[in-house]
C-alpha positions as CSV (number, residue, x, y, z in Angstrom):
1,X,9.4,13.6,17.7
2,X,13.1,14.2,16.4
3,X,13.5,9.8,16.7
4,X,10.7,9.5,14.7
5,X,11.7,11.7,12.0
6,X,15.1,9.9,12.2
7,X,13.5,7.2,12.2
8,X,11.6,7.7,8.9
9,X,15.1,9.3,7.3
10,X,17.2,6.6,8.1
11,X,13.9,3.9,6.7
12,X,13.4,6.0,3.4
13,X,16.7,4.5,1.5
14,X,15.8,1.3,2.1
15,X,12.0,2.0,0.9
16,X,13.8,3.8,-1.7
17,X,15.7,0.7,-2.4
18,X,13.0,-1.4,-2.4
19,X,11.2,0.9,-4.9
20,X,14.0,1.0,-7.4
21,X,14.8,-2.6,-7.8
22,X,12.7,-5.1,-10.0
23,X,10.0,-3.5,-9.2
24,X,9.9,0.1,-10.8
25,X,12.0,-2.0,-13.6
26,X,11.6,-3.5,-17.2
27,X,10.8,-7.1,-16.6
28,X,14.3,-8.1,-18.6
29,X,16.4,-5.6,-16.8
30,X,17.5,-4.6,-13.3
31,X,17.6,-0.7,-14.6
32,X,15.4,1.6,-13.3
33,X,12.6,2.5,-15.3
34,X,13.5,6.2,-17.5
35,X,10.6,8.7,-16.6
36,X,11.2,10.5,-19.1
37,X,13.5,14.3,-19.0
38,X,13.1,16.5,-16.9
39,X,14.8,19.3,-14.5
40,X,14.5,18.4,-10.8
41,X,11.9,21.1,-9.7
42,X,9.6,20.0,-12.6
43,X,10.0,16.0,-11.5
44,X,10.0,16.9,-7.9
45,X,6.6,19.2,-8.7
46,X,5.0,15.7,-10.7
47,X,6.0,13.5,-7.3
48,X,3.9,15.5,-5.1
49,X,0.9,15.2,-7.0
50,X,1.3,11.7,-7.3
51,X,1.8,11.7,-3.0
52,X,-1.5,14.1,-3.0
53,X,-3.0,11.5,-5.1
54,X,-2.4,8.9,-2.7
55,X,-3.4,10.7,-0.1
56,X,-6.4,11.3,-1.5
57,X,-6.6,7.4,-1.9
58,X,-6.4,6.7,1.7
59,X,-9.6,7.8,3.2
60,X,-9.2,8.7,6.0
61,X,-8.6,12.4,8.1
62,X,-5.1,12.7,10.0
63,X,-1.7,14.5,10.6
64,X,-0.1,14.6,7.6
65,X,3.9,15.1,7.9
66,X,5.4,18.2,6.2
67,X,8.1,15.7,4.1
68,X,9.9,17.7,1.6
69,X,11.1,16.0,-1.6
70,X,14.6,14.9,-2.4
71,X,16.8,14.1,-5.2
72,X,19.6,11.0,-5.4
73,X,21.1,9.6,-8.3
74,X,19.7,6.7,-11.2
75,X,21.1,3.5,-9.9
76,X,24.1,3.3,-12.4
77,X,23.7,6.0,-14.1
78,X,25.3,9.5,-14.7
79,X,25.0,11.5,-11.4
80,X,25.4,14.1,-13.5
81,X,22.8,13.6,-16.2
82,X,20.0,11.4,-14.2
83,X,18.0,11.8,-11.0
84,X,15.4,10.3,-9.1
85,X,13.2,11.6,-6.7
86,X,12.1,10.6,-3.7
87,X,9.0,11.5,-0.8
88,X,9.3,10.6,2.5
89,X,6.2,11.4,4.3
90,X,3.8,10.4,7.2
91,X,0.0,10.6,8.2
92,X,-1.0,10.2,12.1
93,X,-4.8,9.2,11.9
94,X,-6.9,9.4,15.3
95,X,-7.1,6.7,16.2
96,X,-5.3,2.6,15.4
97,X,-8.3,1.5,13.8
98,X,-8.2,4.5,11.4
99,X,-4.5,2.9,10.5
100,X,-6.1,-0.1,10.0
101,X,-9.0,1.2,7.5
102,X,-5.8,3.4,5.9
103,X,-3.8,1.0,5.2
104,X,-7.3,-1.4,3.6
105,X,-8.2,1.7,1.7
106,X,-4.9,1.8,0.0
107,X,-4.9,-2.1,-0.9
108,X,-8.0,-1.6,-2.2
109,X,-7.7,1.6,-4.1
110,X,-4.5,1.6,-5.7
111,X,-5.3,-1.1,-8.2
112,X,-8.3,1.2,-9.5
113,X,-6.0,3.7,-10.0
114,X,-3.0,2.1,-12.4
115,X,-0.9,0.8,-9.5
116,X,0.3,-2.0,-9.3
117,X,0.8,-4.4,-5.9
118,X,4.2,-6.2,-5.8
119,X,4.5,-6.8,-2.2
120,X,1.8,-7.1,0.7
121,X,2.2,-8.6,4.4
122,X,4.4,-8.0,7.6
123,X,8.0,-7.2,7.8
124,X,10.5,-8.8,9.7
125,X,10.6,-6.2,12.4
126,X,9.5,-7.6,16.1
127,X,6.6,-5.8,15.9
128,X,6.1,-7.5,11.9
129,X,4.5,-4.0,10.6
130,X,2.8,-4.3,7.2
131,X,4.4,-3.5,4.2
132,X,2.7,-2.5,1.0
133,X,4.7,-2.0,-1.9
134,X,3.1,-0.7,-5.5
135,X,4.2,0.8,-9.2
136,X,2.5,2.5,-11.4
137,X,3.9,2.4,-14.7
138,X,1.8,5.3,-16.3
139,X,3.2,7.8,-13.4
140,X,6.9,5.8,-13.7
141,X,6.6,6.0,-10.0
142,X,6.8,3.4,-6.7
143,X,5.4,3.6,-3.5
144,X,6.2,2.1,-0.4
145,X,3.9,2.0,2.8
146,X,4.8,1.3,6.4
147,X,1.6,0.1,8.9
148,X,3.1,0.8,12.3
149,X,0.1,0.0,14.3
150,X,2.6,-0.2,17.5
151,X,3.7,3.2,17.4
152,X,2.9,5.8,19.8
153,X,0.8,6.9,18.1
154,X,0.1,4.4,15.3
155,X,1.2,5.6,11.5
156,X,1.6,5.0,8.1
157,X,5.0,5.5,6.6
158,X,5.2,6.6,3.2
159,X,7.8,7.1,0.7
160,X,7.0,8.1,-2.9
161,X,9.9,7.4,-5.6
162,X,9.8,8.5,-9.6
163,X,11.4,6.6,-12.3
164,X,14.8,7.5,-13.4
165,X,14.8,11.0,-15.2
166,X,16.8,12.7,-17.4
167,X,17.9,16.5,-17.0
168,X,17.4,18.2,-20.2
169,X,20.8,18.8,-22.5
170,X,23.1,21.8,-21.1
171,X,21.7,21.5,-17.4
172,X,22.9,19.8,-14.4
173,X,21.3,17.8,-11.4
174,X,20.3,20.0,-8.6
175,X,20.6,17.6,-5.4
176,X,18.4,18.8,-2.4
C-alpha cells in the first residue's frame, strides 16, 4: 500500500505539470490561468468540491483514497504572493470493468459539465494506461486521470489542480 501511495506522490507533479501548462492557460500565454484571490484554506476548501464533483461524475461505487490537498507555488510567480493547489486522490472500484465504465463515464460527463478535454488515449508506460486530461475554465481548474487497468487492483488516478491564486494583501502563503 505504502508503493502505491508513493507511487501516486511521486506521479502527482508531473499530473500537476501537465495541468499547469497550455492547458489551464490563456491561449496567447504560457502563464497559468489567475483564479482569482484567495487565502489557501478558502482555495483548498473550492478544490475539494470541485474533486467531489467529479466524483460524483464518475458513476460508479469504490474505495475512494483519503488524499489531502496541497499547496505549491504559481509557475513564475511570487511564492510569496501566489499559490496553486493541488488533489491527489484515488478510487479502487470492484471490479476492472467498473475502471473501465469510470473512466467512459468521465469522457462522457465532463463535457456536460464545463470541462474541457485536451488530452485522451494511452501513455507511454509498458502497460500504455489511459490518460484523460480536462479544464474547466469557469472552476479555473484542471484535472488529470490515470486508467491503471493493470494494477492490483485496477484504479483511477486522479489529481485535481486550481488556477493560480492570489493571497489577499497583508497575508502570506500557507504551504501544506
Amino acid at each position: 500500500m505504502k508503493e502505491k501511495l508513493s507511487t501516486l506522490v511521486l506521479a502527482a507533479p508531473l499530473a500537476i505539470i501537465t495541468l499547469t501548462g497550455c492547458s489551464m492557460s490563456d491561449q496567447n500565454s504560457d502563464e497559468t490561468k489567475f483564479a482569482g484571490t484567495s487565502t489557501t484554506k478558502d482555495a483548498s476548501d473550492a478544490l475539494l468540491k470541485v474533486s467531489s464533483g467529479i466524483y460524483d461524475l464518475i458513476g460508479v461505487k469504490g474505495k475512494a483514497s483519503d488524499g489531502s490537498t496541497g499547496v505549491q507555488e504559481c509557475p513564475g510567480k511570487d511564492p510569496k504572493k501566489y499559490f496553486q493547489i493541488f488533489h491527489p486522490w484515488s478510487l479502487r472500484p470492484a471490479s476492472a470493468s467498473d475502471v473501465e465504465k469510470a473512466m467512459k463515464n468521465l469522457r462522457a460527463e465532463l463535457p456536460k459539465h464545463g470541462w474541457k478535454i485536451v488530452e485522451y488515449g494511452p501513455d507511454t508506460s509498458k502497460n500504455k494506461n489511459i490518460n484523460l486530461t480536462a479544464d474547466n475554465d469557469e472552476k479555473k481548474a484542471g484535472v488529470n486521470v490515470v486508467q491503471m487497468l493493470k494494477d492490483n487492483p485496477p484504479m483511477l488516478s486522479l489529481t485535481v489542480v486550481s488556477g493560480c491564486y492570489k493571497v489577499p494583501d497583508g497575508q502570506k502563503v500557507q504551504y501544506f
